[in-house]
Backbone bond lengths (Angstrom), bond angles and torsions (degrees), N, CA, C in turn:
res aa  C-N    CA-C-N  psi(-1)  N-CA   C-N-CA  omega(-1)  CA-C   N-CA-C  phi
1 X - - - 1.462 - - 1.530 109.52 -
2 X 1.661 120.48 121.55 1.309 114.74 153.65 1.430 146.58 -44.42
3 X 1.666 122.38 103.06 1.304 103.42 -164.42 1.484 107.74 -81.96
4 X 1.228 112.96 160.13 1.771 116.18 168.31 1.798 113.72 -73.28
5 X 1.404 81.17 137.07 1.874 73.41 -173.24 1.894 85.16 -119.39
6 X 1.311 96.73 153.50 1.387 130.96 -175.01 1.292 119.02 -117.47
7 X 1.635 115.14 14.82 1.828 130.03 168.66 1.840 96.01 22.31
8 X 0.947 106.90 62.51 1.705 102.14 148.96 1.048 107.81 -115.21
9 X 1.435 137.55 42.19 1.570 126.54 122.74 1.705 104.57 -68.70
10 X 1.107 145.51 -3.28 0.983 150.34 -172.41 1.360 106.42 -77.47
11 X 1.583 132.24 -10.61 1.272 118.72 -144.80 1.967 82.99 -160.13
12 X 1.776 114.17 14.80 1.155 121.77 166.66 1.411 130.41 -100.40
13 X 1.203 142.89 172.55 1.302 144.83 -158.09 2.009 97.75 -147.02
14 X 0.882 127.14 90.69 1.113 141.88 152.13 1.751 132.64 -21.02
15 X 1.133 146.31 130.71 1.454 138.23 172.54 1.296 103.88 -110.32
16 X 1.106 153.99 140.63 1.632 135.80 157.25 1.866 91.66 -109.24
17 X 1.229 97.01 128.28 1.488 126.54 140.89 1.354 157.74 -88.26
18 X 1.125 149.25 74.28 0.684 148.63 166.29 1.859 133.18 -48.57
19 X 1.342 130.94 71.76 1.127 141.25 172.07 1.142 100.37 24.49
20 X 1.146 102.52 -95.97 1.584 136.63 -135.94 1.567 97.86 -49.35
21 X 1.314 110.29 -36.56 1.915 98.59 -167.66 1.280 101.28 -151.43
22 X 1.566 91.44 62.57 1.852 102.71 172.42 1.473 99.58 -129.44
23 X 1.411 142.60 -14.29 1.419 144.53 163.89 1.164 116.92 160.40
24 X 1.151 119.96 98.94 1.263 140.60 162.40 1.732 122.21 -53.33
25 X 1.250 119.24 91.30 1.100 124.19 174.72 1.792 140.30 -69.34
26 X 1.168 99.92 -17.30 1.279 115.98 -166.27 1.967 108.08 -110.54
27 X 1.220 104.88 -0.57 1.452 112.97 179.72 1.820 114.05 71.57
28 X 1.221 105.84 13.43 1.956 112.26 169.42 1.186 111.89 -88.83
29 X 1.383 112.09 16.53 1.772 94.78 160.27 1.569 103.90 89.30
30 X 1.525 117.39 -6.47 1.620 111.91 -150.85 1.579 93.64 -126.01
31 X 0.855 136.35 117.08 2.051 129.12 144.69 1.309 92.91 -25.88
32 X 1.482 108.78 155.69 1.353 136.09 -175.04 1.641 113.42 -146.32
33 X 1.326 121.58 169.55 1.228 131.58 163.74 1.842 104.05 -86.37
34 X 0.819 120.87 -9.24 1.803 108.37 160.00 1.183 109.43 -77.10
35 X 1.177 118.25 -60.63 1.607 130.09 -163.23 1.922 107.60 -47.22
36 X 1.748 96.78 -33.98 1.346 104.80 -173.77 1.306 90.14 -71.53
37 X 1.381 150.73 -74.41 1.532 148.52 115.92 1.599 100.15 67.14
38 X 1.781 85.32 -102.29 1.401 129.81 150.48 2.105 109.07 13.70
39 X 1.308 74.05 -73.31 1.389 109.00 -173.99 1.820 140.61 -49.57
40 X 1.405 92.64 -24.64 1.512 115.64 -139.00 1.661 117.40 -69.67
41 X 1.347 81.74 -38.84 1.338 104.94 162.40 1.994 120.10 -45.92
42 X 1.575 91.34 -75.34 1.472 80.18 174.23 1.694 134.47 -72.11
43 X 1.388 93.27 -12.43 1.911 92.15 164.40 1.232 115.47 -71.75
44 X 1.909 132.09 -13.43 0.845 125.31 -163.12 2.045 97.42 -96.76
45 X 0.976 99.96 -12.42 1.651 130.83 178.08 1.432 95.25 -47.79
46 X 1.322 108.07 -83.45 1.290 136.87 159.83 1.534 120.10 -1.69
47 X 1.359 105.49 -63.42 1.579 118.43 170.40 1.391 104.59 96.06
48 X 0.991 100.39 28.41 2.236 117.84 171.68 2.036 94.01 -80.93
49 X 1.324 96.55 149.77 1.395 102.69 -173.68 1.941 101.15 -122.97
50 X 1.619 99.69 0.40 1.364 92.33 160.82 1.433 111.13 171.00
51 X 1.448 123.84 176.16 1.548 123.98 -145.75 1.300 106.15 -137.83
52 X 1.569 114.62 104.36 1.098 123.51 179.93 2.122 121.48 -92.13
53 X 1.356 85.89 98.64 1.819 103.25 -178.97 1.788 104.54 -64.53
54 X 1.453 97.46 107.21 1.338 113.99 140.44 1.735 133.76 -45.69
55 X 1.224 134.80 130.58 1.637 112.11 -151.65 1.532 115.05 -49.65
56 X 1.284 107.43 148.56 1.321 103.02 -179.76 1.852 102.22 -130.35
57 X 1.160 121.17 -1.70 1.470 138.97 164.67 1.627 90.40 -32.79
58 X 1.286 85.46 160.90 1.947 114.83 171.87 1.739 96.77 -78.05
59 X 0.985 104.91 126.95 1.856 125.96 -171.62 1.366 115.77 -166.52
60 X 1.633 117.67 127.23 1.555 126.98 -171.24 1.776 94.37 -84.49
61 X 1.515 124.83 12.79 1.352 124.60 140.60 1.400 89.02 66.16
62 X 0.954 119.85 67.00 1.887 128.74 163.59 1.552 104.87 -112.56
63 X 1.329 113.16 -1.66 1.518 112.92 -169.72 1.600 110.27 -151.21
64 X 1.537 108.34 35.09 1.595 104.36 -159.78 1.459 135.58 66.51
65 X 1.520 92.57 -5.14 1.780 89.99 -176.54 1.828 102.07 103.91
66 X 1.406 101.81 17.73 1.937 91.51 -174.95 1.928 87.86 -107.28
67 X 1.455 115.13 -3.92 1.469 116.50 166.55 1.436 122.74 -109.68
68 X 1.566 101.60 88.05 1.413 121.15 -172.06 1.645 125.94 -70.14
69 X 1.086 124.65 129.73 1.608 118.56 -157.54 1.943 86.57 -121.52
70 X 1.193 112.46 -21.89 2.054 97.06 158.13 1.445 106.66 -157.42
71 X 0.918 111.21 124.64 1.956 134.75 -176.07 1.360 81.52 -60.08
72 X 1.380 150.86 -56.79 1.392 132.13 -155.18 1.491 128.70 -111.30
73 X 1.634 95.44 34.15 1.509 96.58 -172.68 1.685 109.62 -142.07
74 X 1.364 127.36 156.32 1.618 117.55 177.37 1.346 134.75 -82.00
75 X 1.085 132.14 104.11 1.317 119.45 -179.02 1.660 111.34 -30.01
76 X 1.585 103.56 119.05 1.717 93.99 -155.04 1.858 91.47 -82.14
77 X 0.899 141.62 16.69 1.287 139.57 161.26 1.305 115.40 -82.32
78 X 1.201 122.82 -6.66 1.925 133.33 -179.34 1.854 95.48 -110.92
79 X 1.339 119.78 -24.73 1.139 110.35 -174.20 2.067 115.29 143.71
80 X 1.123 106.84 -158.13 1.676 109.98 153.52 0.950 135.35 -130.42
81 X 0.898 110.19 171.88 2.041 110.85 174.56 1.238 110.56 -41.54
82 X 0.996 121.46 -52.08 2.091 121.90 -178.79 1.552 87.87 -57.67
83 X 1.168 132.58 -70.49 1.697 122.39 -177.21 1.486 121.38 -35.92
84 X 1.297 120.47 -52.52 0.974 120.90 -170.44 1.868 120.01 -71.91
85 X 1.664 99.38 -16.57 1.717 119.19 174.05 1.399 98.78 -75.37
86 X 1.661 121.83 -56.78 1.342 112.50 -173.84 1.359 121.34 -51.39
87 X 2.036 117.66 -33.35 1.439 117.80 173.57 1.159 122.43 -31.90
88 X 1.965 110.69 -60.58 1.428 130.70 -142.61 1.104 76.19 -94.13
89 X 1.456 154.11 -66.87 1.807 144.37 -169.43 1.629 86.24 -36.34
90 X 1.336 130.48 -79.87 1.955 129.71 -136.89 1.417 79.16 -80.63
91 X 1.477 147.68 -47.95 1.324 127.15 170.91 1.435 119.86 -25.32
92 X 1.451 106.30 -72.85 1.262 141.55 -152.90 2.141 104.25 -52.02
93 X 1.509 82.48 -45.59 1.324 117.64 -171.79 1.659 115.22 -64.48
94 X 1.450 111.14 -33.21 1.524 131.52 -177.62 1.667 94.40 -111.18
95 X 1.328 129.82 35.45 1.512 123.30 178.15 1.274 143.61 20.80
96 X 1.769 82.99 46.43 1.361 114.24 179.96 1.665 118.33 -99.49
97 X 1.409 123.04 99.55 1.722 99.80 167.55 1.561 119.13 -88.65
98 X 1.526 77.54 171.33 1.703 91.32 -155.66 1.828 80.29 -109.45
99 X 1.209 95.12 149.44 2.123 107.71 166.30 1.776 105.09 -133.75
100 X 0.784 116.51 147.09 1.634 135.03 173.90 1.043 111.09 -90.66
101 X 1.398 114.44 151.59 1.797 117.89 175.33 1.487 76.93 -104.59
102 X 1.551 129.15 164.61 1.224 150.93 162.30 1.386 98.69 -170.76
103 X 1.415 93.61 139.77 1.441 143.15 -155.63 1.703 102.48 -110.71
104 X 1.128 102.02 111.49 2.189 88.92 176.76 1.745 110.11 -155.10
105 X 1.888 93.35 12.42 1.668 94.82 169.25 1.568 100.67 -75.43
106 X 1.286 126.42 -44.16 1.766 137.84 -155.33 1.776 104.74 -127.03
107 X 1.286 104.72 172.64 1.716 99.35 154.98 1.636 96.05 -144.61
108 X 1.035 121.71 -149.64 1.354 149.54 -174.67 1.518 98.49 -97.04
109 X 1.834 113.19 124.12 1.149 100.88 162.12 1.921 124.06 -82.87
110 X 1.428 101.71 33.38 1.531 100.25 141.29 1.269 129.09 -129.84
111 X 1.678 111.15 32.57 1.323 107.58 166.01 1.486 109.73 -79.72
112 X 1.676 109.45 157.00 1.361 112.72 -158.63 1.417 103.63 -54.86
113 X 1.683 105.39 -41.06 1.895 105.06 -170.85 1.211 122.75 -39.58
114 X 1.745 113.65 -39.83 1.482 108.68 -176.92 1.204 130.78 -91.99
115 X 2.147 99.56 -5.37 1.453 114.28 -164.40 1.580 90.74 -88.21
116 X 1.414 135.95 -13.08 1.601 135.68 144.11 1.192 117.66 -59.24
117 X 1.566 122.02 -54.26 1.160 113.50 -154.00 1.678 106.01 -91.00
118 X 0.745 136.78 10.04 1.644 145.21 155.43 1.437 106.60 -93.38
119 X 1.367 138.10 16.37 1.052 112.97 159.89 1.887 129.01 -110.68
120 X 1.481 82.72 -19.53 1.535 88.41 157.61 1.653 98.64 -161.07
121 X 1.623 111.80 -169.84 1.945 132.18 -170.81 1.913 88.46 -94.91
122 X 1.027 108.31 -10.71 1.835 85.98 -171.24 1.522 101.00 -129.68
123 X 1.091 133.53 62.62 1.611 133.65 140.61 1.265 108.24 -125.25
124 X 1.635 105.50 -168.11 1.197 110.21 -132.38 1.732 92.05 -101.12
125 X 0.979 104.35 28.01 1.576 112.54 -162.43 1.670 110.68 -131.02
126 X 1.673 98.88 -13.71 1.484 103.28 -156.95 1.727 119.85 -90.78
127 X 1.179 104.39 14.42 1.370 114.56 162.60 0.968 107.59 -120.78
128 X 1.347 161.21 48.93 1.697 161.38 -179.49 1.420 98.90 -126.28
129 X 1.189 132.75 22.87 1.594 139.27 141.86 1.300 116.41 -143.88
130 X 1.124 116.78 179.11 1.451 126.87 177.47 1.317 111.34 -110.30
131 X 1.649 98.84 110.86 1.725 105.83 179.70 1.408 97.44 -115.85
132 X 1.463 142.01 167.46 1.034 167.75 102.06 1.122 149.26 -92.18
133 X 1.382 129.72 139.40 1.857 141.23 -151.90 1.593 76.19 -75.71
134 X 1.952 83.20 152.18 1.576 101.04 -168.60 1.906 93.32 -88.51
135 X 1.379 94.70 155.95 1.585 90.40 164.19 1.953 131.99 -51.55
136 X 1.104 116.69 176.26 1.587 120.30 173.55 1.364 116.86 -46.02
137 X 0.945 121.19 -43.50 1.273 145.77 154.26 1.202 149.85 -35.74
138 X 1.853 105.43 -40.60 1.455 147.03 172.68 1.538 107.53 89.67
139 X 1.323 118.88 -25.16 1.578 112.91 141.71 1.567 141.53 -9.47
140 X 1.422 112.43 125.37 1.604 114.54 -165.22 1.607 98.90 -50.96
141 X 1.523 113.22 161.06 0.898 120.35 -144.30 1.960 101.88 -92.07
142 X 1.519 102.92 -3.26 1.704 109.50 177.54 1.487 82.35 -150.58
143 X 1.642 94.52 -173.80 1.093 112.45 -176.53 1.859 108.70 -114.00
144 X 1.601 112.32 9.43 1.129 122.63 156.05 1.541 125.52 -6.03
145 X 1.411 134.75 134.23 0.950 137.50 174.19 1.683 113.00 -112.22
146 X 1.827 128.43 140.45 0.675 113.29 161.67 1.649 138.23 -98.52
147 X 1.364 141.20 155.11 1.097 126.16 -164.77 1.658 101.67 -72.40
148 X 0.842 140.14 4.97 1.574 133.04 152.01 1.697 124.55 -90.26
149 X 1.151 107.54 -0.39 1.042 97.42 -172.34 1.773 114.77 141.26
150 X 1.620 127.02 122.96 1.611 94.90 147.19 1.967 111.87 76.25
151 X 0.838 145.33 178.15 1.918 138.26 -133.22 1.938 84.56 -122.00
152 X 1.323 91.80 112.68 1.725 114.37 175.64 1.974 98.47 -63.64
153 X 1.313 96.31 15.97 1.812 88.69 175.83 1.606 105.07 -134.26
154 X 1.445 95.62 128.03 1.711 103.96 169.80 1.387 120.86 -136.40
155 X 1.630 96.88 146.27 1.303 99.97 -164.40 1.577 119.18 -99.03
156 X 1.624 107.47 149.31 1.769 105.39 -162.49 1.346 91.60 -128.78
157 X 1.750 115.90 94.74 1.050 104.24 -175.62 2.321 126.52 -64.74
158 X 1.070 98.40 0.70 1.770 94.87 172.28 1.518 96.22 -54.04
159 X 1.573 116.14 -61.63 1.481 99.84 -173.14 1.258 122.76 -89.68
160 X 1.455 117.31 -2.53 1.446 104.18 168.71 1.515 100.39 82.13
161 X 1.507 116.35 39.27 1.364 126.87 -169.21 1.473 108.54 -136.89
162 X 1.444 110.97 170.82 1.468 128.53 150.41 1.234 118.54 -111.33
163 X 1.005 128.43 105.83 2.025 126.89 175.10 2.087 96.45 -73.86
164 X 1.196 107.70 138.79 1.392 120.60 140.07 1.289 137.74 -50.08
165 X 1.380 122.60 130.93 1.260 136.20 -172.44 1.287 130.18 -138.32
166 X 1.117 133.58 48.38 1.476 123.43 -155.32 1.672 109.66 -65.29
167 X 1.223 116.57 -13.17 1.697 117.33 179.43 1.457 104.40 -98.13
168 X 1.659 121.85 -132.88 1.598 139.27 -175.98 1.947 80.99 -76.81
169 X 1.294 103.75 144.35 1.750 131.78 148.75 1.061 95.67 -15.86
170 X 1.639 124.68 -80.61 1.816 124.07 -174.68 1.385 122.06 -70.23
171 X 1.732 105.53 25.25 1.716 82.44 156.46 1.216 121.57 -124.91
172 X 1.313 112.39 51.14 1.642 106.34 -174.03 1.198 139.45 -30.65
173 X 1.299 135.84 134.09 1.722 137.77 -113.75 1.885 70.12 -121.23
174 X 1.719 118.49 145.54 1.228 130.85 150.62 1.499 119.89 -57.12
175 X 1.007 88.44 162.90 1.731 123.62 159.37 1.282 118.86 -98.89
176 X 1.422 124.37 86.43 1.344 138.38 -149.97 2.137 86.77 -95.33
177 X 1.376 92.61 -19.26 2.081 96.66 -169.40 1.759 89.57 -80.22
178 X 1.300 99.00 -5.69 1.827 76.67 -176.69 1.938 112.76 -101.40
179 X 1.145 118.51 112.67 1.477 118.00 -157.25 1.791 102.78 -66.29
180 X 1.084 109.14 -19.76 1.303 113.99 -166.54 2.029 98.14 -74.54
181 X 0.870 105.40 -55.12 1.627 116.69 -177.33 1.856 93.17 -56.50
182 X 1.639 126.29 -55.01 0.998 120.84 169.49 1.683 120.71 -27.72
183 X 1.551 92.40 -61.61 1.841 72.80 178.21 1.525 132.00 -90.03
184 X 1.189 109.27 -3.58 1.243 105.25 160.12 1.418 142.41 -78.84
185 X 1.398 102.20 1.78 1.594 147.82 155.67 1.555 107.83 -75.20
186 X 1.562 126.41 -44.81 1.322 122.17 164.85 1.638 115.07 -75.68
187 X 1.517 117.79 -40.70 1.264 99.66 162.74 1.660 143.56 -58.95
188 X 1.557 103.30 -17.06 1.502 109.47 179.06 2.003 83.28 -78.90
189 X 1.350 150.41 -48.99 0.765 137.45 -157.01 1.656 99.10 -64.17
190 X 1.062 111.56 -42.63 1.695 114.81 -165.66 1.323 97.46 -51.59
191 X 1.680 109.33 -56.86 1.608 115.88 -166.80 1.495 109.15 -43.60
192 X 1.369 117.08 -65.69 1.181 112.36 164.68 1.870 148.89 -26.00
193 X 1.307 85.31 -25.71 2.104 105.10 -155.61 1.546 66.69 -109.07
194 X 1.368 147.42 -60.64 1.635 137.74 -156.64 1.583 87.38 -50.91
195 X 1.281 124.74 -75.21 1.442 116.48 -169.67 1.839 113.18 -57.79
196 X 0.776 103.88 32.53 1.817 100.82 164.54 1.903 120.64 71.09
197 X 0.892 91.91 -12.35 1.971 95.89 166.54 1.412 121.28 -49.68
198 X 0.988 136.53 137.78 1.400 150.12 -125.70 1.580 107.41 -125.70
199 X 1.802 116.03 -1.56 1.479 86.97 175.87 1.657 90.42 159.27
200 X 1.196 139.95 142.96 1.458 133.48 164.84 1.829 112.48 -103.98
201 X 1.186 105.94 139.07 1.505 114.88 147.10 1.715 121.63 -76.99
202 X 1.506 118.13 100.64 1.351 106.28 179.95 1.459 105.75 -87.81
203 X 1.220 102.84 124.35 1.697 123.25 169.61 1.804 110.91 -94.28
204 X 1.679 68.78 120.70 1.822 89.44 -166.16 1.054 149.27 34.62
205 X 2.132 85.63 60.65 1.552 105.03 -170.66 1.999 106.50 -87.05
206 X 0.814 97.10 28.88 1.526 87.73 176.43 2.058 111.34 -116.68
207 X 1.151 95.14 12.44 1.619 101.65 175.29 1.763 99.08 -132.04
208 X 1.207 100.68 19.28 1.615 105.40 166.04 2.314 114.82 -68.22
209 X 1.078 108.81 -30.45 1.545 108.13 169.05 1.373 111.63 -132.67
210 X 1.489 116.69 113.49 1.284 139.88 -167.40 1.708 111.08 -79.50
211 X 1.317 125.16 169.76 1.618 114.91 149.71 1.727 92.98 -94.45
212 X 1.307 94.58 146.27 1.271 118.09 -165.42 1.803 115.40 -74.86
213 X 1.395 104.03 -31.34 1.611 109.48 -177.06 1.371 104.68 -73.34
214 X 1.156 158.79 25.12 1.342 142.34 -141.87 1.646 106.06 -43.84
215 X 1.617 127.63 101.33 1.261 116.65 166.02 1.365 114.70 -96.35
216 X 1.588 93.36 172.61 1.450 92.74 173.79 1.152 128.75 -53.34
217 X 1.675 114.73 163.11 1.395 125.28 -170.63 1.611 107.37 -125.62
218 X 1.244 119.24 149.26 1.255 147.20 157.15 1.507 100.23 -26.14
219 X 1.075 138.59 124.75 1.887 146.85 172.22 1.708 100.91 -64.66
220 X 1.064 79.58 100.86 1.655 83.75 159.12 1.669 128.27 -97.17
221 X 0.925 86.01 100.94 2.123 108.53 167.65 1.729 94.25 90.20
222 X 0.960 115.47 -13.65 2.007 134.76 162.71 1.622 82.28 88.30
223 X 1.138 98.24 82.33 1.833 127.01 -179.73 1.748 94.29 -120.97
224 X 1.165 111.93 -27.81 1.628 108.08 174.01 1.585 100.04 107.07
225 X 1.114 124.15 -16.51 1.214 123.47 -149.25 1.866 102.63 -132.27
226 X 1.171 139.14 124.33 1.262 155.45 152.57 1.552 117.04 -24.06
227 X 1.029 132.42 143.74 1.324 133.84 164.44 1.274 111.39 -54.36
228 X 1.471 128.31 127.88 0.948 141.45 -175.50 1.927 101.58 -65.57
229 X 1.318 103.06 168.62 1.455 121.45 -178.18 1.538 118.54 54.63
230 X 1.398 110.62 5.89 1.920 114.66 172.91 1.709 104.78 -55.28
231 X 1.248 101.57 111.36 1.427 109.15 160.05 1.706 112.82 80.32
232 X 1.259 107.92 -0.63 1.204 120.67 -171.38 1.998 91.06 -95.39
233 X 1.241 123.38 -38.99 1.619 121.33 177.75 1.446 106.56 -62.37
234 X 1.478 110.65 153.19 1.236 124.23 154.24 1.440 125.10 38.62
235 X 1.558 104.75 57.06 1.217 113.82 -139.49 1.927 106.10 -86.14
236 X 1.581 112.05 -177.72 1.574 95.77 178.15 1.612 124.28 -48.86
237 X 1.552 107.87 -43.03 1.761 108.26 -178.31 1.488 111.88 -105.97
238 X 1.329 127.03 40.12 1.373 148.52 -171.57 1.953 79.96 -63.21
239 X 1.034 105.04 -86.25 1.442 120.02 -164.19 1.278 123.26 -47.51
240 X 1.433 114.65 -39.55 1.882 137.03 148.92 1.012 91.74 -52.77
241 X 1.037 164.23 175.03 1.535 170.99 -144.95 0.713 110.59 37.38
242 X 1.795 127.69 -71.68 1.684 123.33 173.96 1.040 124.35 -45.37
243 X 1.335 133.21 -60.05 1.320 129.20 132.39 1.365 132.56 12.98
244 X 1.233 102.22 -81.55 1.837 114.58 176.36 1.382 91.15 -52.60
245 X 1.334 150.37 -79.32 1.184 159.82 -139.19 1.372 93.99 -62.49
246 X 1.089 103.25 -50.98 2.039 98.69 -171.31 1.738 111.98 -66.94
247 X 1.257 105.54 -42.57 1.981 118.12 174.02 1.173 91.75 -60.65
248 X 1.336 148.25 -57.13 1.274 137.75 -140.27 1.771 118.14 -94.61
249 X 1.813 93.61 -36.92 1.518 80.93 -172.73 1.988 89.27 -130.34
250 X 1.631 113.06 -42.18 1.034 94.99 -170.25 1.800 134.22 -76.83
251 X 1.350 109.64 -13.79 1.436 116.40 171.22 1.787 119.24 -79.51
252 X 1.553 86.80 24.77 2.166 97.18 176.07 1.215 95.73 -120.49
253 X 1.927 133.38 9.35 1.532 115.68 169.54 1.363 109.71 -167.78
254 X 1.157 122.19 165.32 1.414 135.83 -133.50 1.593 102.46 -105.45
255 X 1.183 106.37 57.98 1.705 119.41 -160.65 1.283 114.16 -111.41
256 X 1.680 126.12 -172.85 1.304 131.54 -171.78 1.138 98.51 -132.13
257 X 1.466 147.65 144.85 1.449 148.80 157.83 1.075 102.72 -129.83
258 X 1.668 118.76 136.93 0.688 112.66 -145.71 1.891 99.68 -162.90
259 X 1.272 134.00 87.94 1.248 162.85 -136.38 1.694 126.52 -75.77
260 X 1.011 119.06 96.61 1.558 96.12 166.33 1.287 139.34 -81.38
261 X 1.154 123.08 65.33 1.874 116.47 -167.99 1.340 117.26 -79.74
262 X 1.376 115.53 96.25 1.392 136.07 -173.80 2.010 88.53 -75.11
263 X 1.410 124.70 136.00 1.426 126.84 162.80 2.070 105.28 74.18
264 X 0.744 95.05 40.66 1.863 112.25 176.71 1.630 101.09 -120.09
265 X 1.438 88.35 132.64 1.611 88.13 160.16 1.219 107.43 -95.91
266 X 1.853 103.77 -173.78 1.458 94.63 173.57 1.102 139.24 -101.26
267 X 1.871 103.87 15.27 1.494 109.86 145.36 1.122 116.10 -75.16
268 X 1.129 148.25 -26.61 1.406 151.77 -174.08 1.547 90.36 -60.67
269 X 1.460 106.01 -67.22 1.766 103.44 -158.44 1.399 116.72 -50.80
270 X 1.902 111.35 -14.40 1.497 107.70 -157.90 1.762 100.56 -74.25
271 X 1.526 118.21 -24.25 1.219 133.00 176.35 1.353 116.20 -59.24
272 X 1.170 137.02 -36.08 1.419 145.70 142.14 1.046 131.64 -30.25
273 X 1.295 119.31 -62.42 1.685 120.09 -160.71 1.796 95.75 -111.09
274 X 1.257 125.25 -10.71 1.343 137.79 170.58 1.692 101.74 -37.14
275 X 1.486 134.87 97.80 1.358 144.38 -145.41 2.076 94.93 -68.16
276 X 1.246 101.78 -49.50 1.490 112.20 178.51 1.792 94.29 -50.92
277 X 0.502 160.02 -28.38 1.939 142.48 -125.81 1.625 77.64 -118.82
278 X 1.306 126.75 -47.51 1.580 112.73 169.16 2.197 86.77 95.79
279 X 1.466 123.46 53.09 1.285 121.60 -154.33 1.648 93.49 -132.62
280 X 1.163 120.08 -104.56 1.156 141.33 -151.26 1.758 102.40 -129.59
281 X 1.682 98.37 135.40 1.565 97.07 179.53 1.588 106.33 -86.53
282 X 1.503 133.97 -18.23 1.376 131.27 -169.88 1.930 99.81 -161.63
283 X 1.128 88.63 178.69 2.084 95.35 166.17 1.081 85.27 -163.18
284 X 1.632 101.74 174.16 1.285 143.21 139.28 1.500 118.76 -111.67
285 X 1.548 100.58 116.02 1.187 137.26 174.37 1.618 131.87 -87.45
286 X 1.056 127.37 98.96 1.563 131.16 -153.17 1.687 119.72 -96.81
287 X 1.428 114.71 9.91 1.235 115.84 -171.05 1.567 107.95 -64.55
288 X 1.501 119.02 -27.93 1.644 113.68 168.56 1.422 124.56 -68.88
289 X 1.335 119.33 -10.90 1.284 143.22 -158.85 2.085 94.72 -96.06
290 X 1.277 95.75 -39.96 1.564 93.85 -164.20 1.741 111.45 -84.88
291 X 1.603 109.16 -6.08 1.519 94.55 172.97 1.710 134.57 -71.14
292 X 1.483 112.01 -20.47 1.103 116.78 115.98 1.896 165.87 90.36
293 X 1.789 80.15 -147.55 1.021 103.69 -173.57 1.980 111.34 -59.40
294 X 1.205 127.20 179.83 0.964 128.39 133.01 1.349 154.35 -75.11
295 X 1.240 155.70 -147.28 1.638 127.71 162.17 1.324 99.31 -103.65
296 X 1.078 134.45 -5.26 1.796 136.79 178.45 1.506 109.20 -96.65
297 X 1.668 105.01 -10.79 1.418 95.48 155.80 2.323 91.81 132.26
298 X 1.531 82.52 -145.19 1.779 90.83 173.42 1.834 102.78 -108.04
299 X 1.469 118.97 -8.91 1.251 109.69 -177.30 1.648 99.34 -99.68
300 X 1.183 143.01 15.11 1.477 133.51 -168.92 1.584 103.18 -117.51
301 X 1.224 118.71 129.24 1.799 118.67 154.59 1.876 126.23 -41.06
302 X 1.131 94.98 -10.26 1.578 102.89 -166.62 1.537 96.14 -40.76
């Protein structure tokens, strides 16, 4: 059943947090989910109407925690699951919502999905990224660049493949074409929305459906390697997807979604948050962000 939504995130003020070095409660040197707890009081000081969590998932933290190794568990250095219930209760309680960052372009290459699906082409795991046969050659399969650095393709020799990467090596990018991985991507969302959370930040949902050929690219700065993110933005079933996501999990609760489209213009974005399209309640849009950059990107000195 469709619930009615009443967009009063529209009329909210946001906090972003970041764990790790917002208050450490326990004296380890680390921010915690108490401390945020801890806290509540004076964010509410503040006159913020709600608290946007940076990942706090189980992650070997090669990427801040945006390379998740289990959608349903706490990075036990922020705390546990009972911690993270007491937040959204003393949140909840001081009329504060809480929003999630979630991550569902990549995961952690030690989440279980890929620690299957790198080991061979026929389990049940082995399409939940994007691998491709190496060239004639044995050469990555484009000349793709990744935004860290160096060829967004690596090779795992069990399958005799290259997995995709558009971030660090360990975050191998999904298979958004495989429907099955799709919903188990809506069930980590469900899990979440069952316990009462108020809304996700999707981080770098706009390179969620790729063009599929990745060809070569144009040499950029003659680094060997292509500009990163070609064909990887705003991809053919970008919008089919959002979609699915909204029919499936988000039109059953009274939430905020809420977008990162890294490489969107701002006609692109109007297709998103456009209330009819049934997509996205807001984004962040980076075209002011990119004048800028360098030609190696936001990670290069150029």
């Amino acid at each position: 059943m469709t619930k009615k939504m009443n967009n009063w995130w529209k009329k909210y003020v946001f906090y972003e947090i970041y764990t790790q070095s917002f208050k450490d409660s326990n004296g380890d040197g680390i921010g915690d989910l108490n401390g945020i707890t801890e806290s509540l009081d004076y964010l509410t000081e503040l006159g913020i109407s709600g608290i946007w969590l940076t990942p706090v998932y189980k992650s070997p933290m090669i990427d801040n925690g945006y390379d998740i190794s289990s959608y349903k568990e706490i990075n036990s250095d922020y705390g546990t699951m009972e911690d993270f219930d007491q937040l959204l209760r003393s949140a909840h309680q001081k009329g504060l919502k809480i929003i999630m960052d979630l991550v569902v372009n990549h995961t952690s290459d030690q989440h279980k999905w890929f620690m299957e699906s790198k080991k061979s082409r026929s389990n049940a795991y082995s399409d939940y990224y994007i691998w491709r046969d190496p060239k004639q050659d044995g050469s990555a399969p484009s000349n793709l660049g990744s935004v860290f650095g160096g060829s967004a393709w690596e090779y795992v020799p069990a399958r005799k493949q290259y997995y995709l990467h558009l971030f660090e090596k360990r975050q191998p990018d999904l298979n958004w074409e495989n429907s099955q991985l799709r919903q188990d991507i809506y069930a980590t969302m469900k899990f979440w929305l069952d316990k009462g959370i108020d809304g996700f930040r999707m981080d770098s949902i706009s390179f969620i459906s790729k063009e599929p050929d990745f060809k070569n690219l144009s040499l950029l700065n003659q680094e060997g390697f292509g500009a990163y993110y070609v064909g990887s933005a705003n991809g053919p079933k970008l919008h089919e997807y959002i979609k699915e996501m909204h029919e499936e999990i988000l039109s059953k609760y009274d939430v905020v979604l809420i977008g990162e489209t890294p490489h969107t213009t701002s006609t692109q974005a109007q297709q998103y948050v456009d209330p009819r399209n049934n997509e996205l309640s807001m984004l962040f849009q980076f075209d002011h962000m990119h004048v800028d950059y360098g030609e190696l990107g936001r990670y290069s000195d150029v």
